[in-house]
MMTF fields as JSON, N, C-alpha, C and O atoms, coordinates in Angstrom:
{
  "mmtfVersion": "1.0.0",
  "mmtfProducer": "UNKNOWN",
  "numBonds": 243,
  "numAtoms": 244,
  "numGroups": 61,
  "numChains": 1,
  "numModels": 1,
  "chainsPerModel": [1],
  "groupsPerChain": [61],
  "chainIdList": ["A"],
  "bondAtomList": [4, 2, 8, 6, 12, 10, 16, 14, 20, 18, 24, 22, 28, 26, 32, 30, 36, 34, 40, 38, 44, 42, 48, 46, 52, 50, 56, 54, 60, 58, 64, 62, 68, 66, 72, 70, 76, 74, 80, 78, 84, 82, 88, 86, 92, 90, 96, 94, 100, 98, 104, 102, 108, 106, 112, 110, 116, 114, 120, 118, 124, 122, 128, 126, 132, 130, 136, 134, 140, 138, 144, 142, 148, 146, 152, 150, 156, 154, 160, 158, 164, 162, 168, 166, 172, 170, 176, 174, 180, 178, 184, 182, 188, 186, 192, 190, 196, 194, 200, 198, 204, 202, 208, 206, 212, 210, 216, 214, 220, 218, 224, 222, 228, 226, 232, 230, 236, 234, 240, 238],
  "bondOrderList": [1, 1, 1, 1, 1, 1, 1, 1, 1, 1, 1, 1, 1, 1, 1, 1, 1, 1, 1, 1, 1, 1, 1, 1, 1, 1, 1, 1, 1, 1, 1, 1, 1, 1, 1, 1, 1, 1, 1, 1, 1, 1, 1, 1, 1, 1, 1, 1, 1, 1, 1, 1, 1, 1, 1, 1, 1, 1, 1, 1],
  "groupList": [{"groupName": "UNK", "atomNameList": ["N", "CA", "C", "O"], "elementList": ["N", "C", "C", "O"], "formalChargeList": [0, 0, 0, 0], "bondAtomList": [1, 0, 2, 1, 3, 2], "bondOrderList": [1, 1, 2], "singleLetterCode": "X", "chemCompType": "L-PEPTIDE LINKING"}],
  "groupTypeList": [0, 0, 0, 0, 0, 0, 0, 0, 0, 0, 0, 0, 0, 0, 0, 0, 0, 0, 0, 0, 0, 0, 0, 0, 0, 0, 0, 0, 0, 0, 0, 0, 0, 0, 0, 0, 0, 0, 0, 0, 0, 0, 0, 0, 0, 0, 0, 0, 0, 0, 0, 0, 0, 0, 0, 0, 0, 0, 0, 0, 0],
  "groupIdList": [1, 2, 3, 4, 5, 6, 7, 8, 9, 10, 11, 12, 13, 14, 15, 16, 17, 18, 19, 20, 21, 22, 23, 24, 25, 26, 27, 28, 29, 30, 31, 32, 33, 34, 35, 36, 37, 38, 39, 40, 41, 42, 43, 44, 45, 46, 47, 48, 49, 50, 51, 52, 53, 54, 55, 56, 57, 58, 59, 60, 61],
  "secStructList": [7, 7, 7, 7, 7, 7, 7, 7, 7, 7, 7, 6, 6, 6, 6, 6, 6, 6, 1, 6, 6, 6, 6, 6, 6, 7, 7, 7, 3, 3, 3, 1, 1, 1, 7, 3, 3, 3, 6, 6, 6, 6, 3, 3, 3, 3, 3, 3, 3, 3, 6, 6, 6, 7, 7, 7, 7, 3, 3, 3, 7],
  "xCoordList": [11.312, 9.922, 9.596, 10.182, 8.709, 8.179, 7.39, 7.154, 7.007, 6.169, 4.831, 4.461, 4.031, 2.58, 1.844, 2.152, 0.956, 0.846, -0.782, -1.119, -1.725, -2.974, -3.926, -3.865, -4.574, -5.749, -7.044, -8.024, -6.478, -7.716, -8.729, -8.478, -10.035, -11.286, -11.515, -11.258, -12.039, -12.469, -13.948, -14.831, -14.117, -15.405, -16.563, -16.172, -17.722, -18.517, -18.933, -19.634, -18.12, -17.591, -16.961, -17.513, -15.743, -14.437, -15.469, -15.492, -16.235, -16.66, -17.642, -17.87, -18.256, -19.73, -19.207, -20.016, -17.742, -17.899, -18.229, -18.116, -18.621, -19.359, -19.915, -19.684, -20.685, -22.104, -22.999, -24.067, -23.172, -24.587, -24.896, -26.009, -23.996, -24.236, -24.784, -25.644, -24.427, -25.179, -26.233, -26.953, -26.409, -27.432, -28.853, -30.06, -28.521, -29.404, -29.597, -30.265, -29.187, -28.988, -27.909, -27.977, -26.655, -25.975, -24.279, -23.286, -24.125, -23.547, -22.344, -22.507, -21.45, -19.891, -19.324, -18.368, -20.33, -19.817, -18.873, -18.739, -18.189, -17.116, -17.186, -17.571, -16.542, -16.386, -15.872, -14.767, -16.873, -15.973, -15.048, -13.849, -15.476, -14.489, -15.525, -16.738, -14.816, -15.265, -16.296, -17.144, -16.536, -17.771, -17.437, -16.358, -18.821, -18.945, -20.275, -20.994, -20.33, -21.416, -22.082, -21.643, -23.489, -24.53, -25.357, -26.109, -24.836, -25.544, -27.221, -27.992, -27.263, -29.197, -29.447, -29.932, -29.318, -29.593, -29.717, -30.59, -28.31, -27.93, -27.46, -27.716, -26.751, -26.682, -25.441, -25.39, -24.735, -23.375, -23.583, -24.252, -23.05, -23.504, -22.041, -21.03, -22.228, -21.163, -21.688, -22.77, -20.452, -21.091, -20.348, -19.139, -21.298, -20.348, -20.135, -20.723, -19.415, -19.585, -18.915, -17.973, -19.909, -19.635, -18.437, -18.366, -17.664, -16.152, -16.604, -15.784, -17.703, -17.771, -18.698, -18.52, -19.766, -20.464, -20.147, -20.273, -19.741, -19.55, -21.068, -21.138, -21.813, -22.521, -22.763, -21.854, -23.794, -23.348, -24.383, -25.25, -24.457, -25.587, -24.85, -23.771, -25.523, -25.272, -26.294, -27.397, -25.852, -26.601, -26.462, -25.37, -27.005, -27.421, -27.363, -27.862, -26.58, -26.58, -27.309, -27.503],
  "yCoordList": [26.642, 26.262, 25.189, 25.113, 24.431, 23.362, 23.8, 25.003, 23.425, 22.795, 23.32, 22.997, 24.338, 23.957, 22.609, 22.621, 21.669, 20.912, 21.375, 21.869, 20.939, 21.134, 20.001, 18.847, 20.408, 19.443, 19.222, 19.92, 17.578, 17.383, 16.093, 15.101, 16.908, 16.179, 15.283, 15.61, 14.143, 12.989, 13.477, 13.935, 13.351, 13.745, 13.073, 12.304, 13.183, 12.023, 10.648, 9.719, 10.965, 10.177, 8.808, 7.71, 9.186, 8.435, 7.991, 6.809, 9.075, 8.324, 7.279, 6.42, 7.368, 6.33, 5.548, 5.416, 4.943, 4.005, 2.597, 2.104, 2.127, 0.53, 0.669, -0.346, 1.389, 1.544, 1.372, 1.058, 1.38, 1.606, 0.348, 0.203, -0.724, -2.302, -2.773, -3.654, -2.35, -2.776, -2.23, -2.813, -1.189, -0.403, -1.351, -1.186, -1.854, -2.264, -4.116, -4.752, -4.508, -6.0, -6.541, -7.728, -6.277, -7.337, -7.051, -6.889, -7.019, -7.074, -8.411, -9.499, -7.83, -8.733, -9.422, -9.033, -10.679, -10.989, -12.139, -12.986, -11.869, -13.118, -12.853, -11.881, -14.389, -14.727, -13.794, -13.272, -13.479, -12.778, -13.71, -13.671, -14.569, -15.783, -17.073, -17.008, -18.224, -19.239, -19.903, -20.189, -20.284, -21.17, -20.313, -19.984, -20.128, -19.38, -20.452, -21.22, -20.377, -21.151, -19.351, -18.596, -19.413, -18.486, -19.355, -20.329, -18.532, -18.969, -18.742, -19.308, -17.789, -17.75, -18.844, -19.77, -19.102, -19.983, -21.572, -22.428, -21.548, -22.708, -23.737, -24.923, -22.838, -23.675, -23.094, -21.928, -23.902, -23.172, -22.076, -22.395, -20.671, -19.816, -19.533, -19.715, -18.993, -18.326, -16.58, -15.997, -16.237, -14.765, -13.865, -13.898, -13.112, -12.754, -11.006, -10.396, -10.383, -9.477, -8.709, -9.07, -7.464, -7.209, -5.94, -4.763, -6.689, -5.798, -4.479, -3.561, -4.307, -2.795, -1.751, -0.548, -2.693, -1.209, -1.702, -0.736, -2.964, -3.45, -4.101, -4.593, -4.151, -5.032, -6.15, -6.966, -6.56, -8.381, -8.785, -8.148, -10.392, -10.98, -12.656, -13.185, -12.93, -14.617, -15.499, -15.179, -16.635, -17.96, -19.069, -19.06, -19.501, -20.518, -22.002, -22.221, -22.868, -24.358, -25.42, -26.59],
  "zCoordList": [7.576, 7.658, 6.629, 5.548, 6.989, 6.095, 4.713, 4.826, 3.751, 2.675, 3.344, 4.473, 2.324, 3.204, 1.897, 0.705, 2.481, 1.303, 1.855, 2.931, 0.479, 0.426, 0.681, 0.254, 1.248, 1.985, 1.014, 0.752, 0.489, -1.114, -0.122, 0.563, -0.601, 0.226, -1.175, -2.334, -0.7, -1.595, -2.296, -1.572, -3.617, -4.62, -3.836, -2.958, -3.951, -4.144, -4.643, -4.242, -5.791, -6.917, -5.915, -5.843, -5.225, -4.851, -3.18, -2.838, -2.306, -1.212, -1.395, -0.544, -2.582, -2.429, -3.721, -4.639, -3.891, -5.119, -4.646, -3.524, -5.676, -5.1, -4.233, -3.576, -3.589, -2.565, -3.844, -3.318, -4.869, -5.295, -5.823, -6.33, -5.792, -6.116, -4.435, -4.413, -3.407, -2.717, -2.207, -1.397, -2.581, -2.289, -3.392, -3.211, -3.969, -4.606, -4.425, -5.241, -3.726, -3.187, -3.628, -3.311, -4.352, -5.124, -4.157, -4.867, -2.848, -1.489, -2.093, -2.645, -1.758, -2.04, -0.559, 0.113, -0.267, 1.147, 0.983, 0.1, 2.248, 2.539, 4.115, 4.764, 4.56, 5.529, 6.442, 6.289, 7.703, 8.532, 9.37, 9.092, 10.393, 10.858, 10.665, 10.865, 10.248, 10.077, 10.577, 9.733, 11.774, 12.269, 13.806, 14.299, 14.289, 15.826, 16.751, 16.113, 17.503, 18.124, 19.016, 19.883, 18.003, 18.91, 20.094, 20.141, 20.884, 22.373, 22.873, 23.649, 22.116, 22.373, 21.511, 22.16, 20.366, 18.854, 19.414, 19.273, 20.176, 20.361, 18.977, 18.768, 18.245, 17.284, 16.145, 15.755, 15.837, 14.81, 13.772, 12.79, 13.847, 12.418, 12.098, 12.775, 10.774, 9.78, 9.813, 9.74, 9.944, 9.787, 8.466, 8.238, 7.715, 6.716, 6.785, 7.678, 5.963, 5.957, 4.415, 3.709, 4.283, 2.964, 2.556, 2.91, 1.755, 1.753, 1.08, 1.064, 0.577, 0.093, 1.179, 1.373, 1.816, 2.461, 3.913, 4.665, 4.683, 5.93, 6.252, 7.378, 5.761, 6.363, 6.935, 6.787, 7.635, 8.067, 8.38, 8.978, 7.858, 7.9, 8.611, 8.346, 9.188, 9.563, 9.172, 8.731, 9.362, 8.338, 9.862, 10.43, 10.139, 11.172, 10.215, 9.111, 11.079, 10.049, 11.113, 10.782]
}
């Protein structure tokens, strides 16, 4: 028979780290893909998204 190994749940601590910088506006975005053309807009955007909580915002040029 196998090893039983133990099943360790993540703190609170470890699930919500760096959520609370964006929770408060200060969001770590980067590029999701480079230049897209929005079709309702009619017009070129960048879309970003933030590596700590996933959010996403686009910018229209």
């Amino acid at each position: 028979m196998g090893d039983v190994l133990p099943f360790k749940r993540k703190t609170a601590a470890e699930k919500h780290k760096g959520k609370s910088l964006c929770r408060s506006g200060f969001h770590k975005w980067k590029i999701c893909s480079a230049k897209q053309f929005d079709v309702k807009q009619g017009k070129l955007v960048t879309r970003y998204r933030c590596e700590r909580c996933g959010a996403e915002k686009v910018e229209a040029h």
